[in-house]
KOLGUKOL-327894 format. One line per field, with one value per residue (C-alpha): residue number from 1; x, y, z; residue in three letters. Coordinates in steps of 0.5 Angstrom, whole numbers, padded with zeros to 4 digits. Layout:
! residues N
k = (NUM  ...)
x = (X  ...)
y = (Y  ...)
z = (Z  ...)
r = (ala  ...)
This chain:
! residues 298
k = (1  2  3  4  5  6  7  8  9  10  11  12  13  14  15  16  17  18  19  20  21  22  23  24  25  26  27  28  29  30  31  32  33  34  35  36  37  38  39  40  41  42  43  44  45  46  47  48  49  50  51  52  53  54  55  56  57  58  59  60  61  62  63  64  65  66  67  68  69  70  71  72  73  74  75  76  77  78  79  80  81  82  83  84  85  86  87  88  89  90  91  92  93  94  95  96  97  98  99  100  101  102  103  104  105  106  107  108  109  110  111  112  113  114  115  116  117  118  119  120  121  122  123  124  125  126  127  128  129  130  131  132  133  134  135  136  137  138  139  140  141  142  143  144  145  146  147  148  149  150  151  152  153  154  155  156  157  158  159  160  161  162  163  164  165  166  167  168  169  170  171  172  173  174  175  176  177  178  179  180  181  182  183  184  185  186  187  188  189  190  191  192  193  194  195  196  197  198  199  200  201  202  203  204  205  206  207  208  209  210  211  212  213  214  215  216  217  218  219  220  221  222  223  224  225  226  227  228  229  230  231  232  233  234  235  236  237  238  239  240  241  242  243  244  245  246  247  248  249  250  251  252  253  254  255  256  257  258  259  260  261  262  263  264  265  266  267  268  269  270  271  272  273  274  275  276  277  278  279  280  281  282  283  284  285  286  287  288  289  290  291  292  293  294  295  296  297  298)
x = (0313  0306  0307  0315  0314  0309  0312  0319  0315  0311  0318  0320  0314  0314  0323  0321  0314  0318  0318  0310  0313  0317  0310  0306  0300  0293  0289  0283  0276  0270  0264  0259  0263  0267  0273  0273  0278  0280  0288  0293  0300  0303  0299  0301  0305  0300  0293  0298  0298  0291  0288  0293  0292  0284  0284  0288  0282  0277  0279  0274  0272  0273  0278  0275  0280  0279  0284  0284  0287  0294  0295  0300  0302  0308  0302  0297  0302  0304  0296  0295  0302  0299  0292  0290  0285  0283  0278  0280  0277  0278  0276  0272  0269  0263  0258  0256  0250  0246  0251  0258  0264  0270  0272  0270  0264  0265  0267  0261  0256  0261  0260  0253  0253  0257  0252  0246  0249  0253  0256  0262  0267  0271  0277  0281  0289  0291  0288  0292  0288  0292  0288  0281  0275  0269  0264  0266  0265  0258  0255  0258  0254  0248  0248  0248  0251  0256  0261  0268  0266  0270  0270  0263  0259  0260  0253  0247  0243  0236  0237  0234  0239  0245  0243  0242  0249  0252  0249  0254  0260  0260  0264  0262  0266  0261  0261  0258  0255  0251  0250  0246  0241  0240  0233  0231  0229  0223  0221  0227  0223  0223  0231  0237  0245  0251  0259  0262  0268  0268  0275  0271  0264  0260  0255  0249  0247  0241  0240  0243  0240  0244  0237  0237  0244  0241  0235  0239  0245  0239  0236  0243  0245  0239  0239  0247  0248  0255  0258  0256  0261  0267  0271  0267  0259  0261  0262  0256  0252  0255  0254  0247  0246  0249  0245  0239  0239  0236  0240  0246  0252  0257  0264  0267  0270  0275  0276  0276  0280  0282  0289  0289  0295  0298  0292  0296  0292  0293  0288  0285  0283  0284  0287  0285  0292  0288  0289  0295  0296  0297  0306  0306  0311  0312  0307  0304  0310  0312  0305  0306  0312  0311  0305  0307  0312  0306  0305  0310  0310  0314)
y = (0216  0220  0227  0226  0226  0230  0236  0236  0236  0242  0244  0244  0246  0252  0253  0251  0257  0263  0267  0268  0273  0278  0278  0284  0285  0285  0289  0289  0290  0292  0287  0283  0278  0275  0270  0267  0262  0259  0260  0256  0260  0253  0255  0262  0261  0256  0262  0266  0262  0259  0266  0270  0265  0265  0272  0272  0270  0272  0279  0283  0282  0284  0278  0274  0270  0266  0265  0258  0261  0260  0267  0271  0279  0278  0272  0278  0283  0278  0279  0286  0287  0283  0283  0290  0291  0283  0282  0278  0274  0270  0263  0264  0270  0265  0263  0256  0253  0250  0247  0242  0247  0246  0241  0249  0249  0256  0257  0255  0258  0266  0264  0263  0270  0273  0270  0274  0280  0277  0272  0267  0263  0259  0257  0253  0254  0248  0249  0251  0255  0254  0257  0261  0259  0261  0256  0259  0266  0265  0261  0267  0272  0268  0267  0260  0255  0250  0245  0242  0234  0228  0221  0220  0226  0228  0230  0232  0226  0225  0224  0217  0215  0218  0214  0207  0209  0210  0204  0199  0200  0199  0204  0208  0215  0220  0222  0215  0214  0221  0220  0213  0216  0222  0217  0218  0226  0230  0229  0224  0224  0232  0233  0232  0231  0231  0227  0234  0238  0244  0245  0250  0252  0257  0260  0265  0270  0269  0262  0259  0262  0260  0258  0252  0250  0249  0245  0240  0241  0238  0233  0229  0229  0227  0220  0220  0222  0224  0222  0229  0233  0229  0232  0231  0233  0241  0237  0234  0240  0244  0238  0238  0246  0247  0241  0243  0250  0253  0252  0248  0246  0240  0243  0239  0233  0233  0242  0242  0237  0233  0230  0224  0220  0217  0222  0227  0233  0234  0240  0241  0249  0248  0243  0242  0238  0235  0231  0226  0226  0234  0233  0228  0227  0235  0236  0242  0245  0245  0248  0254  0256  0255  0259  0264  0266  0270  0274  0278  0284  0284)
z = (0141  0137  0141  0141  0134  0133  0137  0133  0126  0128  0130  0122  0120  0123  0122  0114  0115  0119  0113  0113  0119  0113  0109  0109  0113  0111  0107  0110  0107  0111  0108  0111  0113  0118  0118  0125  0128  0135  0135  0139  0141  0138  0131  0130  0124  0121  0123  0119  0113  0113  0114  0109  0103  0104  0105  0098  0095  0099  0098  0104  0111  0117  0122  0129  0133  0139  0144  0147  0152  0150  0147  0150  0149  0144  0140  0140  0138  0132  0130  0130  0127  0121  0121  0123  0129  0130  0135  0139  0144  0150  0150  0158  0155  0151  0155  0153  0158  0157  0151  0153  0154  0151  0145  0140  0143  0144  0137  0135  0139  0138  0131  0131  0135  0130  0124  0126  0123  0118  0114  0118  0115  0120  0118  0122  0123  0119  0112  0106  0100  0094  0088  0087  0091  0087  0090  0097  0094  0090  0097  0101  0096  0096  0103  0103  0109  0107  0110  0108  0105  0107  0105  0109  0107  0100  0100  0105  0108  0112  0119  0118  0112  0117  0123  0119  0116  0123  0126  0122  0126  0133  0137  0142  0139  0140  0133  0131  0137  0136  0129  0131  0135  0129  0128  0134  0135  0134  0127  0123  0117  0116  0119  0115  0116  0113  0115  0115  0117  0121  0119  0114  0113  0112  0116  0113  0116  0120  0117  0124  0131  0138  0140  0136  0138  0144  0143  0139  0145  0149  0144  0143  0150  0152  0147  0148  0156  0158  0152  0149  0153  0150  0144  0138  0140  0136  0129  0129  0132  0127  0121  0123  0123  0117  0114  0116  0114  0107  0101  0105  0100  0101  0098  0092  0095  0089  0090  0098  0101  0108  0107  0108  0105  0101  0098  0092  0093  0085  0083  0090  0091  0099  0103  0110  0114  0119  0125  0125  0118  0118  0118  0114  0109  0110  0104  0108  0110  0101  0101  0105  0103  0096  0096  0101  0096  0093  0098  0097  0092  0086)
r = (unk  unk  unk  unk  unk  unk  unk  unk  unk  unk  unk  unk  unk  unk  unk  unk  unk  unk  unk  unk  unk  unk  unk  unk  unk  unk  unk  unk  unk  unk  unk  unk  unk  unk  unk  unk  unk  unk  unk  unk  unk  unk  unk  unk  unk  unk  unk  unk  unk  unk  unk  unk  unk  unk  unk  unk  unk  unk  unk  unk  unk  unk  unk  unk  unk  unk  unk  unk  unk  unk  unk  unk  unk  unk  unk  unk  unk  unk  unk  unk  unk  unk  unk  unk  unk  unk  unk  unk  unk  unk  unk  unk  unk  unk  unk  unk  unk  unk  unk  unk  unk  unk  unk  unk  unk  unk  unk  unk  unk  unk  unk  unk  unk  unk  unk  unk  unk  unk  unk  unk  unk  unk  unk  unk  unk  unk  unk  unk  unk  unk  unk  unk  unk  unk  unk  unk  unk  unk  unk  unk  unk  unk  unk  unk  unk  unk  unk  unk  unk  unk  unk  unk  unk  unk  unk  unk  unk  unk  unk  unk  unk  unk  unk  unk  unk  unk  unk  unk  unk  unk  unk  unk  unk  unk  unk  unk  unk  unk  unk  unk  unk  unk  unk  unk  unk  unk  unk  unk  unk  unk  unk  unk  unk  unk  unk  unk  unk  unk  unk  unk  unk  unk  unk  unk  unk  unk  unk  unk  unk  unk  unk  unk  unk  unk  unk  unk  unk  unk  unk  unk  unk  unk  unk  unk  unk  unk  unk  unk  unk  unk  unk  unk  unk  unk  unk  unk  unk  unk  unk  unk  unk  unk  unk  unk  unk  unk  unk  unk  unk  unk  unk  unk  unk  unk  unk  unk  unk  unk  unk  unk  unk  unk  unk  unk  unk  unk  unk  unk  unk  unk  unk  unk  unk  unk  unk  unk  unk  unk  unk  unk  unk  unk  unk  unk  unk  unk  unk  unk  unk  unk  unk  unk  unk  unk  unk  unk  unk  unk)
C-alpha cells in the first residue's frame, strides 16, 4: 500500500509542478564551483526545481548530473534545454573499488574527483531553497566543507562521543551499526563525526581526496563486515569526511531543514523532503510552486 500510495502522490506533485517546464533556462555562470546531483528519470521535474531555485541563489557554477541509469533521450534533452551544456555522466562510468558500489557511492567518490579542482555542492533532487543562503555562499567563498544537520547531528562530534551515542540503540542498520564502531578505528581520540545528511553538503576544494575515502571504505567494513555494502554506508563516509576535514560547518538546524511533519517549515531557507515524508500533506508541491512563480520574468 506505501509504494501505491507513494507512486500516485509523486504523480500529483509532478501534474501540480509541470510548469517548471515553461520556465526560462539557466543562465550559467562559470565559477570554481559545481552543483553536482545523481538524477532519476521519476525525479525530472523535482531536479528541475531543486536546481533552478539553488541556483537562484547561488547566482554561478557550472552543473554535474549523474545518471542513475534511468535517463532517457527526451530526460537528457529536458537537461540541456534548460541547464545549457550539463555534463552528464552515466552512473557505470565511476569506478568504485575498492569502496561498495551502488547506494550513491558513485555520487560520492565523482564528487570527490570533481573536488580536486573545485569547490562541490551535491544537491539532492528533493530540496526546496526558499530564501537566501548566505551561510552556504560564505563556506562556499571560504572554501570550508559543510553537511545539512538533522535532529541527531546538530553539530561535529569526536568519534568516541559518536560511537558511545550510537551504542544505545540496539539495531543492526548499517548507519548505527557503523556509528557504534567509530571508537574502534585507528586513532578515536583524534577523529570526529557528525549525524548529517548528505542531501546537501559542500565539499572544499582539495580539502577531501579519494585516497581517504577509501581508507575509511576499508576501515568500516573491516569492523562492520557485509553489512557495509548495504544502502547507507555513503552517509556515514560522507559525514565522517566532512567532519574530519579543516574548518567543517553543520548548517543551522533552524535554516537548513529535514522535513519531518507535523514539523512547520516557518522561516527555514532550505528544506530537504526526504524519504517517506517527502508528499506528505503535499507541503512540497505548495513550495514548488509557489516559488516557481519566481522564476518567471516580469
Amino acid at each position: 500500500m506505501y509504494r501505491i500510495r507513494n507512486k500516485l502522490a509523486r504523480a500529483i506533485h509532478d501534474w501540480g509542478c509541470r510548469s517548471i517546464l515553461e520556465t526560462p533556462p539557466l543562465a550559467i555562470r562559470r565559477a570554481p564551483l559545481v552543483i553536482c546531483s545523481m538524477v532519476s528519470r521519476r525525479d525530472l521535474l523535482m531536479y528541475l526545481v531543486a536546481i533552478k531555485l539553488f541556483y537562484r541563489r547561488i547566482g554561478e557554477g557550472r552543473v554535474c548530473i549523474i545518471d542513475d541509469g534511468t535517463l532517457d533521450a527526451r530526460c537528457r534533452a529536458i537537461l540541456t534545454r534548460h541547464i545549457r551544456e550539463p555534463e552528464i555522466i552515466g552512473i557505470g562510468d565511476v569506478d568504485t573499488a575498492p569502496c561498495p558500489r551502488g547506494g550513491t557511492w558513485e555520487r560520492l567518490l565523482h564528487v570527490l574527483s570533481l573536488s580536486s579542482r573545485d569547490y562541490v555542492i551535491q544537491l539532492d533532487s528533493d530540496v526546496v531553497v526558499r530564501s537566501e543562503l548566505p551561510e552556504v555562499v560564505a563556506l562556499y567563498r571560504e572554501n570550508r566543507c559543510f553537511t545539512l544537520g538533522t535532529r541527531m547531528g546538530s553539530r561535529i562530534v569526536s568519534a568516541i562521543e559518536a560511537a558511545t551515542i550510537a551504542q544505545r540503540h540496539d539495531t543492526t542498520h548499517v548507519q548505527i551499526a557503523s556509528e557504534q564502531r567509530l571508537d574502534r578505528l585507528e586513532s578515536p581520540h583524534s577523529k570526529r563525526y557528525v549525524r548529517g545528511c548528505s542531501g546537501f553538503a559542500g565539499y572544499a576544494r582539495g580539502a577531501i581526496s579519494r585516497s581517504q575515502a577509501e581508507d575509511f571504505s576499508r576501515a568500516m567494513q573491516g569492523l562492520v563486515g557485509d553489512l557495509w555494502l548495504r544502502w547507507g554506508s555513503e552517509q556515514v563516509a560522507s559525514n565522517f569526511l566532512i567532519a574530519n576535514s579543516a574548518g567543517a560547518e553543520v548548517l543551522p538546524v533552524s535554516k537548513y531543514v529535514n522535513y519531518l511533519p507535523p514539523f512547520e517549515i516557518g522561516q527555514a531557507s532550505l528544506v530537504h523532503f526526504l524519504g517517506e515524508h517527502r508528499f506528505r500533506g503535499a507541503v512540497y508541491m505548495r513550495e514548488s510552486r509557489r516559488l516557481m512563480r519566481d522564476l518567471v520574468p516580469g
